[in-house]
C-alpha positions as CSV (number, residue, x, y, z in Angstrom):
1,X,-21.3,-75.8,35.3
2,X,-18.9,-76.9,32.4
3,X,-18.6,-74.3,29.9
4,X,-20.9,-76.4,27.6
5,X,-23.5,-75.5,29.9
6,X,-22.9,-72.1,30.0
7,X,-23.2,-71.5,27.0
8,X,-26.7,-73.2,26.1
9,X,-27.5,-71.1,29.9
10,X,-26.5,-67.8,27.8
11,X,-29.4,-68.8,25.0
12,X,-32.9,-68.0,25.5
13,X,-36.0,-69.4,24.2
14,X,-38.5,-67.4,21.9
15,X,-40.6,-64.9,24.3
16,X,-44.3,-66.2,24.1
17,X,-45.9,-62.6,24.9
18,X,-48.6,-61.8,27.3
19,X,-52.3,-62.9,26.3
20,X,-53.6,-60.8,23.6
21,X,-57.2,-62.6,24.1
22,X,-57.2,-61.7,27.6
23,X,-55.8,-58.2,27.1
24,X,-59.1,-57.9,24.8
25,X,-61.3,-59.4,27.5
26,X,-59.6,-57.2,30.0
27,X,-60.4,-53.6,27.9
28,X,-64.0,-55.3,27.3
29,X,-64.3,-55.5,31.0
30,X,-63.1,-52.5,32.0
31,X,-66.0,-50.3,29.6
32,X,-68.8,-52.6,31.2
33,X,-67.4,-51.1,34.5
34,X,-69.2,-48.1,37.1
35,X,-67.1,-45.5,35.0
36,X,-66.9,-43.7,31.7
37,X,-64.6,-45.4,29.7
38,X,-61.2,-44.9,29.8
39,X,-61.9,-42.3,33.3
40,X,-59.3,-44.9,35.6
41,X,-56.4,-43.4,32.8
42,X,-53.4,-45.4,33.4
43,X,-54.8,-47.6,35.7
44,X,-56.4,-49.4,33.0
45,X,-53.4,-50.0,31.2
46,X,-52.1,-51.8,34.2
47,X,-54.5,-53.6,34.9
48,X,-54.8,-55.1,31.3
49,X,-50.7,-55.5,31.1
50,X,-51.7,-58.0,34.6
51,X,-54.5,-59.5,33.4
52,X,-52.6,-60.5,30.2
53,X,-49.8,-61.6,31.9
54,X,-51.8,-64.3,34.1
55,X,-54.0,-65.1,31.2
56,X,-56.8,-64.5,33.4
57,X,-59.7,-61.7,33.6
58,X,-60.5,-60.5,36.0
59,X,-57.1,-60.4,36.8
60,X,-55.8,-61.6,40.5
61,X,-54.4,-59.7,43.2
62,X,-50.8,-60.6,43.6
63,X,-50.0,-62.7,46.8
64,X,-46.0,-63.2,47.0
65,X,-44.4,-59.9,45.2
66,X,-40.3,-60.1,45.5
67,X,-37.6,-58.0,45.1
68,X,-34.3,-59.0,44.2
69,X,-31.6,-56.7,45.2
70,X,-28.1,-57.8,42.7
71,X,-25.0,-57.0,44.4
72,X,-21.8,-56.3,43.2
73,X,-18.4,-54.0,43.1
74,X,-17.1,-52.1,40.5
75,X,-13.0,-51.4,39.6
76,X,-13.8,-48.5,38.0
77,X,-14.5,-47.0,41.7
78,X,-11.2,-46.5,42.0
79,X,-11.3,-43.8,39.1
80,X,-13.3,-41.3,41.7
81,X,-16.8,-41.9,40.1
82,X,-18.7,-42.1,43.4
83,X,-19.1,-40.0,46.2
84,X,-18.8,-43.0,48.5
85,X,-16.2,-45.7,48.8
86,X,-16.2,-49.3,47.8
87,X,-16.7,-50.9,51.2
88,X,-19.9,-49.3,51.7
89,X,-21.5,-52.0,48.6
90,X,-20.5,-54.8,51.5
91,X,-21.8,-52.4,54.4
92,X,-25.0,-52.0,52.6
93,X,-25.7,-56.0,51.9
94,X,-25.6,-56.4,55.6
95,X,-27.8,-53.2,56.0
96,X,-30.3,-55.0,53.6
97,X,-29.7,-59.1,55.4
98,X,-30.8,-56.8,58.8
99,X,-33.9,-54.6,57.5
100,X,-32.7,-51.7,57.8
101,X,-32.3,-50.3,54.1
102,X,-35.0,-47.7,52.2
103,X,-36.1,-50.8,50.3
104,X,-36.5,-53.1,53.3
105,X,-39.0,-50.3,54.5
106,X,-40.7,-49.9,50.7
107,X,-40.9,-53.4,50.0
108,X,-42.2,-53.8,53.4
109,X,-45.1,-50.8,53.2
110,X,-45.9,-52.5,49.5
111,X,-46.7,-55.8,50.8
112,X,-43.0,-57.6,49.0
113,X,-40.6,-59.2,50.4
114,X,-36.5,-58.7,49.6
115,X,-33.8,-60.9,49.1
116,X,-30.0,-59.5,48.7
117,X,-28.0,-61.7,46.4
118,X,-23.8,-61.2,46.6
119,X,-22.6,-61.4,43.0
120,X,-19.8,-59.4,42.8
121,X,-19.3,-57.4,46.1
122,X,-15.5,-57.1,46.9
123,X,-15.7,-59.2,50.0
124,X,-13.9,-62.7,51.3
125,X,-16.7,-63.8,53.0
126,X,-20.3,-63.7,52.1
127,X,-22.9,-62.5,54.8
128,X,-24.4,-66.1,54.1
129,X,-24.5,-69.1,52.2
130,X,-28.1,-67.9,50.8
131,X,-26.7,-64.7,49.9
132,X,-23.7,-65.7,48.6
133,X,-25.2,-68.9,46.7
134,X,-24.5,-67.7,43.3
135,X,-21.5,-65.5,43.8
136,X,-20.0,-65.0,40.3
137,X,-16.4,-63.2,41.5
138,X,-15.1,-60.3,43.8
139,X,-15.3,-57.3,42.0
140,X,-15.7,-56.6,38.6
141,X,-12.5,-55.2,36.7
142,X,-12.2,-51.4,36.2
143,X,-13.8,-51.0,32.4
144,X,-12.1,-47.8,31.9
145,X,-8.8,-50.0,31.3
146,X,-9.6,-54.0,31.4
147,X,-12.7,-56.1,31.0
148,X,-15.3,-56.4,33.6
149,X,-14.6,-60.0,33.9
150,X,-13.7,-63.1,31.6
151,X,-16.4,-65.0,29.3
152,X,-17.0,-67.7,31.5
153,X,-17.7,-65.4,34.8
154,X,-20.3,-63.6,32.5
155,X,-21.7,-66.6,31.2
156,X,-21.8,-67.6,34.8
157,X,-23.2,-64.5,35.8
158,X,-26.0,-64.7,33.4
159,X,-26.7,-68.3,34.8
160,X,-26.9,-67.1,38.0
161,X,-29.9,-64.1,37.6
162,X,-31.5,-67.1,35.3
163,X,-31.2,-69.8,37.8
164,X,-32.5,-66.8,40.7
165,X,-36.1,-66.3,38.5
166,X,-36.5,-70.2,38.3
167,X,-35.7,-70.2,42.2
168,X,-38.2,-67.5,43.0
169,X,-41.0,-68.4,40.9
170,X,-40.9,-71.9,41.7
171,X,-41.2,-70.8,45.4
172,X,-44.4,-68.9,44.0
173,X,-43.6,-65.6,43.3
174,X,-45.9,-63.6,41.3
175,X,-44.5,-60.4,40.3
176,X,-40.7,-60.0,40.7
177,X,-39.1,-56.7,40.9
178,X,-35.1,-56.2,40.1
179,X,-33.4,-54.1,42.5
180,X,-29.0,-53.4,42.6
181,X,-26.6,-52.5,45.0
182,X,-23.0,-51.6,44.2
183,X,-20.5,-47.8,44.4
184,X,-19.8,-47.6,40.7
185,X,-22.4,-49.2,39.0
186,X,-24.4,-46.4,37.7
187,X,-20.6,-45.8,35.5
188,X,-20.8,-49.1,34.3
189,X,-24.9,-49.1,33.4
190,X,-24.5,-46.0,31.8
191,X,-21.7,-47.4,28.8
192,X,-24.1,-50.0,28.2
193,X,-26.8,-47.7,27.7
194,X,-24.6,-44.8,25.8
195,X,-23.2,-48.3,23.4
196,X,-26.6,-49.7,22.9
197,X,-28.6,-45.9,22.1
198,X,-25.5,-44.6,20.3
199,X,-25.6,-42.0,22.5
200,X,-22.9,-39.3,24.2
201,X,-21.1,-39.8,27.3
202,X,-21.7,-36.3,28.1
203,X,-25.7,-36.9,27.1
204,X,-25.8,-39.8,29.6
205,X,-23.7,-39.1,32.5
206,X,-25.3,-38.3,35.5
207,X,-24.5,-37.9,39.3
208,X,-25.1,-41.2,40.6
209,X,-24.5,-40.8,44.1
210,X,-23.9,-37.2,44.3
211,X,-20.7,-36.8,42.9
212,X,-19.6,-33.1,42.1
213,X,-18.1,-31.2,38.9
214,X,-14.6,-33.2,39.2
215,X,-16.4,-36.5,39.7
216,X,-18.8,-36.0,36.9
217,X,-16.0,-35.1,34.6
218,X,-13.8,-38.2,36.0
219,X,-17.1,-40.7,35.3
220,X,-17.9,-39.3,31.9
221,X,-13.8,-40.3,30.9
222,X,-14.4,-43.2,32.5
223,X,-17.6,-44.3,30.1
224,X,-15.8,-42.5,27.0
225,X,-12.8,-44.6,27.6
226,X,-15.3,-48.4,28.3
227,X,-17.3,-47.3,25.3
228,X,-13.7,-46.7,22.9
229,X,-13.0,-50.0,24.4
230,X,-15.9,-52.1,23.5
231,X,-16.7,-49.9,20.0
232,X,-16.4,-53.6,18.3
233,X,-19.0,-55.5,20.3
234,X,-22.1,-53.4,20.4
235,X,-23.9,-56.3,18.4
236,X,-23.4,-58.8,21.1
237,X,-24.8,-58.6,24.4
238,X,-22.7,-61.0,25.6
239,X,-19.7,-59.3,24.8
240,X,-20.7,-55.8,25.6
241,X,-21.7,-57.7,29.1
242,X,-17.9,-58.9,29.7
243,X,-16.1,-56.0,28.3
244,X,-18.1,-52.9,29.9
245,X,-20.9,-54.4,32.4
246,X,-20.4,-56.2,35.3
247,X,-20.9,-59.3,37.0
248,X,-24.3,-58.1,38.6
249,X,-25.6,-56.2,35.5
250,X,-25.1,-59.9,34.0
251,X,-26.9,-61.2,36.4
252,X,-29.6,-58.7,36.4
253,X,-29.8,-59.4,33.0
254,X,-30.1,-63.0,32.9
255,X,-33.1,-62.3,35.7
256,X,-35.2,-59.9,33.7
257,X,-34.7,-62.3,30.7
258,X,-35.9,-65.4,33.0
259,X,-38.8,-63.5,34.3
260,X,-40.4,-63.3,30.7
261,X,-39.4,-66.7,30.0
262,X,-41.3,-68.0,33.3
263,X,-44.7,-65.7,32.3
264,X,-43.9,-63.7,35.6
265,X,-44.9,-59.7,35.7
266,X,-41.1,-57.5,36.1
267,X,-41.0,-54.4,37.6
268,X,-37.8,-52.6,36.4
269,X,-36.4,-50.2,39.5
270,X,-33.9,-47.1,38.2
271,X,-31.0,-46.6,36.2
272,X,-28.9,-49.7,36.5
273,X,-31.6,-52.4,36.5
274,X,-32.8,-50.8,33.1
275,X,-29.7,-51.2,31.6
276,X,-29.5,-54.5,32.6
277,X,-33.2,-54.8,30.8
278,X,-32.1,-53.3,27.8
279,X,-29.2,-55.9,27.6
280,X,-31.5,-58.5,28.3
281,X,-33.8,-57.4,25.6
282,X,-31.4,-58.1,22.9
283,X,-30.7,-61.5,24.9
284,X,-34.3,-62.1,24.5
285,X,-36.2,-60.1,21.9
286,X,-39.9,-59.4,23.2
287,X,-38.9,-60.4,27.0
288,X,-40.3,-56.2,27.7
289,X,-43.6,-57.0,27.1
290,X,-43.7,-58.5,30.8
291,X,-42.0,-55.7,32.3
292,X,-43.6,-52.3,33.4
293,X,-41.1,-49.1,34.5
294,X,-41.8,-49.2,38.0
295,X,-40.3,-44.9,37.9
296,X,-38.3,-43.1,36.2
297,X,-35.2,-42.2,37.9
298,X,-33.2,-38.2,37.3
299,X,-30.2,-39.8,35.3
300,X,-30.2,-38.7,32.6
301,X,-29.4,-42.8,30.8
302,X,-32.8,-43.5,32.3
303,X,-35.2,-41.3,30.3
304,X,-32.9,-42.7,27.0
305,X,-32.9,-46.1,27.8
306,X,-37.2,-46.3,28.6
307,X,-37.4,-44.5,25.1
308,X,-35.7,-47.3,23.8
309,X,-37.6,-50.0,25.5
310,X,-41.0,-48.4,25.4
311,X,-42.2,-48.1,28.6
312,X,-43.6,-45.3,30.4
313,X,-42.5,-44.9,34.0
314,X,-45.3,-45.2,36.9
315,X,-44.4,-42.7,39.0
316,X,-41.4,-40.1,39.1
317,X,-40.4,-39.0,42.4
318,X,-37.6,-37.8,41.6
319,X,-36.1,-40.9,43.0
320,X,-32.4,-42.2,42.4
321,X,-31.5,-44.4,45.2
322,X,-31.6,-47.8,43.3
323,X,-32.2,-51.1,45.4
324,X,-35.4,-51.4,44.3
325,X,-36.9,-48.4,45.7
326,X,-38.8,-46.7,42.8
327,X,-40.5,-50.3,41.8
328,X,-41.5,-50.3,45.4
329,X,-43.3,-47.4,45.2
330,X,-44.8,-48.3,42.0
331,X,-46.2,-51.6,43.2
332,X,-49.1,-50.2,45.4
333,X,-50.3,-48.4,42.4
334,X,-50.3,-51.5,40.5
335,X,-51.9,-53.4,43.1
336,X,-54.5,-50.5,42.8
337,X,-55.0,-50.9,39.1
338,X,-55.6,-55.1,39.7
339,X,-58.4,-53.8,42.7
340,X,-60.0,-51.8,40.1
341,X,-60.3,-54.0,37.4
342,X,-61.0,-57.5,39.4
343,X,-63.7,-55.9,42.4
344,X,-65.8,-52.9,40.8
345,X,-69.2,-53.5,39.6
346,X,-70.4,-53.8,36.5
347,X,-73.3,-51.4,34.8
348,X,-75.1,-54.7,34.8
349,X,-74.7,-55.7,38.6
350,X,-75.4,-52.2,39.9
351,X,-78.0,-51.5,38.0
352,X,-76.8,-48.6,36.7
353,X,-77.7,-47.6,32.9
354,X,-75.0,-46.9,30.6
């Protein structure tokens, strides 16, 4: 794409928000139910947040759920902010191409499907030409000292997590859930969120991968020294993007944004996808109103960064793996609120007085 493009692919549209009509419809139904109002809890919530989203009540059971797992590296890795080295982000994409990943089992036990996308993963040679179709660069540059990447590569990046929600929901996806892959990437999602909240690095630093004392105090220098570096650009999401995020964050970002744009349900995963939502919030002011926390993850950026979006996590498992996994989990739960809403009887059709 010429750089023209790019940057028109960078803007998006005012977010039309879910149905208010058929949110009202959906709370009307649900008190006409075989229940005491309001005795389903959550559930109901759900199930409205659905209903509004198709512009249809009773809502409809979801027939093609798909997980997107965004892969990329991080140079920051080299700083000692994982427990694990960087070849094990190109390991792992072949892990998930085979089925053999926690979120190939999840997805699978959830009724979704997965698809890995390469963005950034420090590799030659892509598993695939499908996984590799939007491949922005190798490796994103170590934000402790130099920008992630240039403006075109995160304009490019962008374009590419837009141009995979078009893909998907043209192929009939209806409800997409954003999953990442990459050593380092917690380090990089956690400057965006400490930037965007204001916050501490040592409020928002967490393990990631298990790293010990010495690792947390090498990644919490790491963020303090991205955040010093990007202290002018916490206004633009572009700009924070390039200078502190990553080539998949981008991505991610672009995705979650496209996903509202498209009127297609998101299911945020942990840590690193919500960053990439909160980025993609101020890309596209309102695009949270399609997305639900699918868990809430034990970094400590998470529980910030859902404050700031306001969303309240399904479930928490006390789950921190990424790929996807906590969404995953959600999903049947969600699926259970559609059932609920969309196949009980009414007070009327059981003959049941109120």
């Amino acid at each position: 794409m010429s750089d023209d493009e790019l940057d028109a692919a960078a803007g998006f549209p005012a977010i039309v928000p879910p149905d208010p009509e058929v949110a009202t419809a959906a709370r009307a139904r649900h008190d006409r139910l075989t229940k005491p109002p309001g005795s389903l809890g959550r559930l109901e919530d759900l199930a409205v947040w659905v209903a509004s989203c198709q512009g249809a009540c009773p809502p409809r059971q979801f027939q093609r759920p798909r997980v997107l797992v965004f892969a990329g590296d991080h140079g920051v890795t080299a700083d000692g902010v994982s427990a694990y080295p960087a070849e094990v982000t190109a390991q792992m994409v072949a892990n998930f191409a085979a089925g053999g990943a926690a979120i190939n089992v999840l997805a699978e036990a959830a009724g979704a499907t997965v698809r890995v996308l390469d963005i950034a993963v420090d590799s030659t040679e892509p598993l695939s030409a499908s996984i590799g179709a939007h491949k922005v660069r190798r490796g994103s540059g170590n934000i402790a000292v130099e920008d992630a990447m240039t403006e075109h590569e995160t304009l490019a990046a962008i374009d590419a997590g837009r141009r995979t929600a078009d893909e998907e929901v043209d192929s009939g996806a209806d409800l997409l859930i954003a999953g990442d892959m990459g050593i380092g990437n917690t380090t990089a999602a956690t400057t965006l969120v400490a930037a965007l909240t204001d916050s501490e690095p040592v409020a928002v630093v967490g393990r990631g991968t298990g790293v010990d004392d010495a690792g947390w105090a090498r990644k919490t220098a790491a963020v303090r020294d991205a955040l010093y570096r990007s202290r002018r650009s916490t206004a633009d999401p572009v700009a924070l993007l390039r200078i502190c995020g990553g080539a998949d964050l981008a991505a991610m970002a672009g995705f979650c944004a496209q996903a509202a744009v498209r009127k297609t349900p998101l299911l945020l995963d942990g840590m690193v996808v919500t960053a990439a939502a909160l980025v993609a919030e101020k890309l596209a002011p309102g695009a949270r109103h399609w997305w639900q926390a699918g868990h809430r993850s034990t970094e400590p950026a998470h529980a910030v960064v859902l404050r700031r979006l306001e969303l309240e996590p399904i479930v928490d498992m006390r789950m921190r793996l990424g790929e996807g996994t906590g969404a995953a989990v959600a999903l049947p739960v969600v699926r259970a609120a559609v059932a609920a809403l969309a196949s009980m009887a009414t007070f009327d059709e059981a003959g049941i007085s109120t």
